[in-house]
C-alpha positions in Angstrom: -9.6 -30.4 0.0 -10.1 -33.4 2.1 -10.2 -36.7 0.3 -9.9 -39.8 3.0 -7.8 -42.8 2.0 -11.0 -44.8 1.8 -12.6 -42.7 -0.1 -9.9 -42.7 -2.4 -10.1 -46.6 -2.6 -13.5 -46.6 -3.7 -12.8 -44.5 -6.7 -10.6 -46.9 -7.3 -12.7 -50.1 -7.3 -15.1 -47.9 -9.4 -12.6 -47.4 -11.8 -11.4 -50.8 -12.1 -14.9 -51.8 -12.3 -14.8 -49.6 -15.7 -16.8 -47.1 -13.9 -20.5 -48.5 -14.6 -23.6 -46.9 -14.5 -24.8 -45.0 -10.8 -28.4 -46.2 -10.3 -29.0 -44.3 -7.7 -26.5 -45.1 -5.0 -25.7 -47.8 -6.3 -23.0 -49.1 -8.7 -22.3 -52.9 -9.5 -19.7 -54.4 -12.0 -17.5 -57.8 -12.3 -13.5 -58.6 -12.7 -11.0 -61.0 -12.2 -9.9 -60.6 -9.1 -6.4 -60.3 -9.1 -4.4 -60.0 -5.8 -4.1 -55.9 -5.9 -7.9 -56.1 -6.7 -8.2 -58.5 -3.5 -6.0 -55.9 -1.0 -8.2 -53.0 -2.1 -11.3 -55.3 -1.0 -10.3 -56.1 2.1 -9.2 -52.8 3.1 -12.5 -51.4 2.3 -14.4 -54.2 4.0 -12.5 -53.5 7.2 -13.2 -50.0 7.1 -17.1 -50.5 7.3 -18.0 -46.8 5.8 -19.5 -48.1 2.6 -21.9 -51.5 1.9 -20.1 -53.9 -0.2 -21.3 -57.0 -1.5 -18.7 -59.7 -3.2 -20.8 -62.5 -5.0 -17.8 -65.8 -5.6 -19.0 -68.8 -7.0 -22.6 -68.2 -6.6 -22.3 -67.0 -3.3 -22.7 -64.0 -1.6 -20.7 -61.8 1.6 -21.4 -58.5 2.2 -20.4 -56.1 5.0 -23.9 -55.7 6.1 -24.2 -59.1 7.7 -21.0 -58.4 9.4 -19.8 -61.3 7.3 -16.0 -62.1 7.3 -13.7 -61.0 4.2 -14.1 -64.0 1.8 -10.4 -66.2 1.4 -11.4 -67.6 -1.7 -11.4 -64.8 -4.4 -8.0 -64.5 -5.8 -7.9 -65.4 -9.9 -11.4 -65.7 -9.9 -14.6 -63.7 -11.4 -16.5 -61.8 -9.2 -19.3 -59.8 -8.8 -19.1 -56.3 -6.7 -21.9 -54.6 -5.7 -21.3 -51.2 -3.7 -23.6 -48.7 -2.1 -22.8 -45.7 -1.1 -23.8 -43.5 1.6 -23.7 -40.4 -0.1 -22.4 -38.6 3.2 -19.0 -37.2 4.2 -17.6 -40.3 4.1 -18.3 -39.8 -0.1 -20.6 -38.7 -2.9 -20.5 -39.5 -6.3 -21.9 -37.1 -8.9 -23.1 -37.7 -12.3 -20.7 -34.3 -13.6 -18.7 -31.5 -12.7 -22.2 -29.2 -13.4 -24.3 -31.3 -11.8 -21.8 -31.0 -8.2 -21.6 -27.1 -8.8 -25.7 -27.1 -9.2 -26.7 -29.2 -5.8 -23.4 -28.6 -3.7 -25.1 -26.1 -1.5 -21.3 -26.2 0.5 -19.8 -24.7 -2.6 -22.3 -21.4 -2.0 -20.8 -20.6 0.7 -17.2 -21.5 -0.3 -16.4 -24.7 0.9 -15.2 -27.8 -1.6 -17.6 -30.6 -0.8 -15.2 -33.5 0.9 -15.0 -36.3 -0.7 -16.6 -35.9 -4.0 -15.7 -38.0 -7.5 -17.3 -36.7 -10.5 -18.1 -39.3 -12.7 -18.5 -37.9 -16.2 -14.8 -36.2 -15.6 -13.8 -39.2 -14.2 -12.1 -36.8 -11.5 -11.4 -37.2 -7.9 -11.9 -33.7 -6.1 -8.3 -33.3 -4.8 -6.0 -35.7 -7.8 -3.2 -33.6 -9.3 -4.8 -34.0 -12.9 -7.4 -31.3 -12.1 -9.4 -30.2 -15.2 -9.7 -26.3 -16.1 -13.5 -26.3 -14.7 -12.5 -28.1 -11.5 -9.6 -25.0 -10.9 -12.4 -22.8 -11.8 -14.7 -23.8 -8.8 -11.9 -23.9 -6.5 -10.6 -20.2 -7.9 -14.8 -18.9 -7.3 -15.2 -20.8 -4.0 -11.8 -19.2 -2.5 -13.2 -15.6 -3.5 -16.6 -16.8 -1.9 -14.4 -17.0 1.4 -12.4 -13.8 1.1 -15.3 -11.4 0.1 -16.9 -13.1 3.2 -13.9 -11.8 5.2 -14.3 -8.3 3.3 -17.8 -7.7 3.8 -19.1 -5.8 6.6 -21.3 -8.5 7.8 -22.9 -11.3 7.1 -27.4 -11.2 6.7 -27.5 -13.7 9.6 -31.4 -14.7 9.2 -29.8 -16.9 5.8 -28.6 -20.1 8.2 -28.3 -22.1 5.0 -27.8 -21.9 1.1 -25.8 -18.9 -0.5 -24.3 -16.3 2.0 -25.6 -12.7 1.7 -22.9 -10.5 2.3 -23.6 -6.7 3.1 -21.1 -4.1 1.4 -22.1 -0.7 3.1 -20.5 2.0 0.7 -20.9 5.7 0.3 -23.4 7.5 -2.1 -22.5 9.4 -5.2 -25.1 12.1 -4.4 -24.4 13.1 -1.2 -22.8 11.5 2.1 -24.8 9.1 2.9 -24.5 5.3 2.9 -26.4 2.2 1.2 -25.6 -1.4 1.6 -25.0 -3.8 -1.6 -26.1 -7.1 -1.0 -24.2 -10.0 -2.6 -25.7 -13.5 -2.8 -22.8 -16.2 -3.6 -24.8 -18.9 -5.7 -22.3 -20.4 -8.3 -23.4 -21.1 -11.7 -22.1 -23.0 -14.5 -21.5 -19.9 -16.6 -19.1 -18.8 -13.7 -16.9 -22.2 -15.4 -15.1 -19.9 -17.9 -13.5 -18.1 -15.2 -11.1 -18.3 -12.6 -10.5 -15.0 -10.7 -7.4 -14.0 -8.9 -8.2 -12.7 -5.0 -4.2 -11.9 -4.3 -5.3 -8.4 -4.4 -7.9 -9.3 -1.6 -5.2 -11.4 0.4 -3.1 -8.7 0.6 -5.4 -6.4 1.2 -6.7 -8.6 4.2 -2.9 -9.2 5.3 -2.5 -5.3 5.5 -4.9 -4.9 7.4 -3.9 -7.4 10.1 -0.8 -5.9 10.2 -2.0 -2.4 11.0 -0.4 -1.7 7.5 -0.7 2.4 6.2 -3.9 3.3 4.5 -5.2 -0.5 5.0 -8.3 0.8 5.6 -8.5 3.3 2.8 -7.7 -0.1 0.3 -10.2 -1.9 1.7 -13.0 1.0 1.4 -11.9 1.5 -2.2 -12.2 -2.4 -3.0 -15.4 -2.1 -1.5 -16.8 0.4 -3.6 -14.9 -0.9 -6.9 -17.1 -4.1 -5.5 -20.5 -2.3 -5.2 -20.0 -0.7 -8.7 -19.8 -3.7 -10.7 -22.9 -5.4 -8.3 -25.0 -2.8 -9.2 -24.5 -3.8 -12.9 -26.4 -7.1 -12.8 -29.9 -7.0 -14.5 -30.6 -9.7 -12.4 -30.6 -9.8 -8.4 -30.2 -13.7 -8.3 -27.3 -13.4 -11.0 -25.5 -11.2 -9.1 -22.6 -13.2 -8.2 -22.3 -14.6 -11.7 -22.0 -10.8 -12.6 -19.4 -10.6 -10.5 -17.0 -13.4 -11.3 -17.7 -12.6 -15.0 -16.6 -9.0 -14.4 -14.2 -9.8 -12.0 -11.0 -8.2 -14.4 -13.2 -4.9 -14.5 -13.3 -4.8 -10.9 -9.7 -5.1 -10.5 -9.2 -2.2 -12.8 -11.4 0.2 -11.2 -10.0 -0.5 -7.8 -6.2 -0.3 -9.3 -8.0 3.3 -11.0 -9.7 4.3 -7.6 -6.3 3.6 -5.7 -4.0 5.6 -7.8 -6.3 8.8 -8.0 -5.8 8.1 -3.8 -2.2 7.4 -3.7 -1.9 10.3 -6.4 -4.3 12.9 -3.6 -2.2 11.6 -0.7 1.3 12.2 -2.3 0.3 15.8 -3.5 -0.6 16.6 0.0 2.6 15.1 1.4 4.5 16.9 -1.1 2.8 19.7 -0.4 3.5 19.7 3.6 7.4 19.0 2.7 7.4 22.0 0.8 6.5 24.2 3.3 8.5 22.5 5.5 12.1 23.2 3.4 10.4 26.6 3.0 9.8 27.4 7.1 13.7 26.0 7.4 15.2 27.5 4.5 13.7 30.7 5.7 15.1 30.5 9.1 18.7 30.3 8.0 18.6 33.0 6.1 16.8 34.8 8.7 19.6 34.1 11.0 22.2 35.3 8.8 21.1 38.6 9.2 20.3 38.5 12.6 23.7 37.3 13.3 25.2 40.2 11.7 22.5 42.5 14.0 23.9 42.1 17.1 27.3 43.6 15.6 26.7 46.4 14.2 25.5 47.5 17.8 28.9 48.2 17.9 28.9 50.7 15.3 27.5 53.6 17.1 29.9 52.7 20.1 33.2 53.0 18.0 31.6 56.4 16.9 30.4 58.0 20.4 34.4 57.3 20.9 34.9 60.7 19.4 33.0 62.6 22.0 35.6 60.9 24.7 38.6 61.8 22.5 37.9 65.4 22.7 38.0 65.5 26.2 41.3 63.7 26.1 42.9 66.1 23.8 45.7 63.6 23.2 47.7 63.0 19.4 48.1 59.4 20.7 44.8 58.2 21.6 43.4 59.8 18.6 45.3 58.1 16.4 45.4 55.0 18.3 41.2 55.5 17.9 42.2 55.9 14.1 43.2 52.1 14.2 41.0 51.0 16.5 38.4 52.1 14.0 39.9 50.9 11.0 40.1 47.5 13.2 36.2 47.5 13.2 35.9 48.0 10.4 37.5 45.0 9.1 36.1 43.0 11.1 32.7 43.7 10.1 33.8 43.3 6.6 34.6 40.2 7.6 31.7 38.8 9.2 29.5 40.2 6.4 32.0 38.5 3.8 31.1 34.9 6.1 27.3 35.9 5.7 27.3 36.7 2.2 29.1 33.2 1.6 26.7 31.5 4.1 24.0 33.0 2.2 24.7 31.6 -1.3 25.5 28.4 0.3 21.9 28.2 1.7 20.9 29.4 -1.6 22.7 26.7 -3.3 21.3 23.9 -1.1 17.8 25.2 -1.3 17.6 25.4 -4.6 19.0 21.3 -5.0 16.8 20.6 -2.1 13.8 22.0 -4.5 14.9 20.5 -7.8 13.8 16.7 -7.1 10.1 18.1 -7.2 10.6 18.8 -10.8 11.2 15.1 -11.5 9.1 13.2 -13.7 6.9 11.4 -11.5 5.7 14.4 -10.2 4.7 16.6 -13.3 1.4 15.0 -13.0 0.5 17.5 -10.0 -0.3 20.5 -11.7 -1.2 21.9 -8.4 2.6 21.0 -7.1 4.1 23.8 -9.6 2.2 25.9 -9.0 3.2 25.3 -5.0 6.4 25.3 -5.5 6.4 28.1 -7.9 4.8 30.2 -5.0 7.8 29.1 -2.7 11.0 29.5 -4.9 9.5 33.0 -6.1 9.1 33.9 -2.3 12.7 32.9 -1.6 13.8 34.4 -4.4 12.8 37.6 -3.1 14.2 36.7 0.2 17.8 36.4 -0.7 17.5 39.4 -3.0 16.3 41.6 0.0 18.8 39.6 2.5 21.7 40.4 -0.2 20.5 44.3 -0.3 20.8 44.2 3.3 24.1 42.6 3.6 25.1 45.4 0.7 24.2 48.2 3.1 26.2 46.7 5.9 29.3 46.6 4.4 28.5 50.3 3.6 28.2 50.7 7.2 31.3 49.3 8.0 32.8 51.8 7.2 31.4 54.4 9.3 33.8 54.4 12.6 36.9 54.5 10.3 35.6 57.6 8.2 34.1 59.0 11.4 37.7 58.6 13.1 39.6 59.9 9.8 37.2 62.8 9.6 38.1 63.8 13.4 41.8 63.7 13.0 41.4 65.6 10.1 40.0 68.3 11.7 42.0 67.8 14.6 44.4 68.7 12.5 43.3 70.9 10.4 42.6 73.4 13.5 46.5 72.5 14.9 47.8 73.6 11.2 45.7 76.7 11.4 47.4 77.4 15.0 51.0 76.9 13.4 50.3 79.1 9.9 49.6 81.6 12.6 52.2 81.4 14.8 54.7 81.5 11.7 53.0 84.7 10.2 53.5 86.2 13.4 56.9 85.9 13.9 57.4 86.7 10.5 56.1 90.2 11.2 
């Protein structure tokens, strides 16, 4: 608010005057002239924005003759006379109402400079601002932020109110409308003092390139357009506005959350699969680690074939432990697998249990999800465990093949010697 220093001396000559009646714009009054009285006098009368007259001892000065500042005025009645220009350089208004009806500045969100309202006896700008006064300031500040909201301005209005256009989307299908908004304050708007830091930031997060600043913005808008479209009265609707101005925070903190609240369900959603796809892939990996070893199997067995040729005690039963060798190393691995298993068990199943906390029961649509994925990896581990069960089964196959072969190997040899002995026995 700018308030000059002259400006501010003038208000105070009124005031010292005992703030006597504006006839139009003028105002006139006597005092003793004391020597504060005199300094305010002369700075004013140097300053040449506003018409003073001093009459002294029947006899008159005034700044309009270009007359020099009287000497002879201290401790002595005088009469002051002052017009003012009603300009930049100061107004005077009968009352607080009487500024916010003829202020055209104040449409379009400006404080007038300069202004004293003399029923208030307030200087636009003094610390002791009255409840009304923070009102106008609160409703002109919104003026200038829905201004910087809108999505543009009706151009062919140069002067008066601003028309802001809010283009939203339609209910019925997807198409757009604009809502027009004409800013011409009222007195009723006096009760109310509306808070725009959801605006600011709003504004300031979009500047900054901030996430979903553009998806805040569209909701305000429409949060906006809903309560516009209330008014009875298309003249009224800014009054409307600033009267409803709680209920269009509300729906706009409403209309955000049911976003935020969509948005988070589909990011939930996508981490899901996510620690599904990975969670998957170790376990997948487990058993195909285990693959690749149990290539082996039929090697150790196909042994046999070679063995025969050989004919020999000592490779046989050198096979015997080389068999019985694989064997535990297999068992090995698979015990390694089977721990590695549970372990990716165990961390899936933590990784899953912070979706089950209490800011997220809200998505019914997330249980279900996630339902879907522990049930599915569920079954994974059961059939991965099955697997790993028949592998260790397997294991055992080149020791019981080689144990089979010696003991047939045998076997025949034993046959050979029971012979021999019941032939010598004859």
């Amino acid at each position: 608010m700018q308030v000059s220093p002259e400006f501010k001396l003038i208000v105070e000559l009124y005031r010292q005057l005992n703030c006597p009646t504006l006839k139009g714009e003028r105002f006139a009054g006597s005092l003793m002239c004391l020597e504060e009285t005199e300094v305010l006098l002369k700075s004013l009368w140097e300053c040449k924005k506003f018409d003073i007259e001093i009459d002294v001892d029947n006899e008159a000065y005034d700044t309009d003759s270009e007359e020099v500042f009287p000497k002879e005025i201290l401790n002595k009645n005088i009469i002051i006379t002052v017009s003012l220009p009603q300009t930049e350089n100061g107004k005077f208004y009968e009352s607080l109402h009487q500024w916010v009806a003829t202020a055209e500045q104040l449409n379009r969100g400006s404080l007038t400079p300069n202004t004293y309202l003399i029923k208030e006896n307030l200087l636009v700008g003094e610390a002791n601002e009255s409840a009304e006064l923070n009102s106008v300031i609160a409703i002109c500040k919104l003026t200038q932020k829905l201004g910087e909201i809108a999505h543009y301005h009706d151009e062919k209005i140069i002067s008066g109110p601003f028309r802001l256009v809010f283009v939203v989307p339609s209910k019925e299908d997807k198409s757009f409308y604009p809502v027009v908004l004409e800013t011409k304050l009222s007195t009723k708007m006096l009760e109310y003092q509306p808070d725009v830091s959801i605006i600011e930031n709003i504004i300031e997060e979009q500047a900054n390139n901030r996430l979903h600043a553009l998806e805040r913005i569209a909701t305000f808008r429409i949060a906006l357009a809903e309560i516009i479209k209330k008014s009875s009265n298309d003249k009224e609707t800014f009054t409307h506005l600033v009267c409803h101005w709680n209920e269009v925070l509300d729906n706009f903190q409403k209309s955000w959350e049911s976003y935020i609240n969509g948005f988070s369900f589909q990011k939930l959603k996508a981490e899901i699969a996510e620690k599904q796809t990975s969670f998957s892939q170790k376990m997948t990996d487990v058993i195909a680690g285990l693959s690749t070893k149990l290539f082996s199997l039929p090697v150790a067995i196909a042994g046999v074939a070679i063995l025969e040729k050989q004919d020999s005690i000592i490779a046989n039963w050198f096979y015997v432990a080389g068999s019985f060798l694989t064997t535990i190393l297999m068992l090995s691995a698979i015990k390694i697998q089977e721990t590695n298993l549970n372990n990716i068990k165990s961390g899936c199943d933590l990784a899953f249990s912070e979706y089950h906390k209490e800011e997220n029961k809200e998505f019914s649509g997330i249980k279900q999800e996630l339902k879907v994925v522990v049930d599915s990896l569920n079954d994974t581990t059961s059939e991965l465990k099955k697997k790993l069960k028949l592998y260790r089964w397997l294991s055992w196959i080149p020791f019981w093949a080689a144990m089979i072969y010696i003991g047939l190997k045998s076997q025949i040899h034993f046959g050979c010697v029971i012979h021999y002995l019941f032939n010598a026995l004859k």
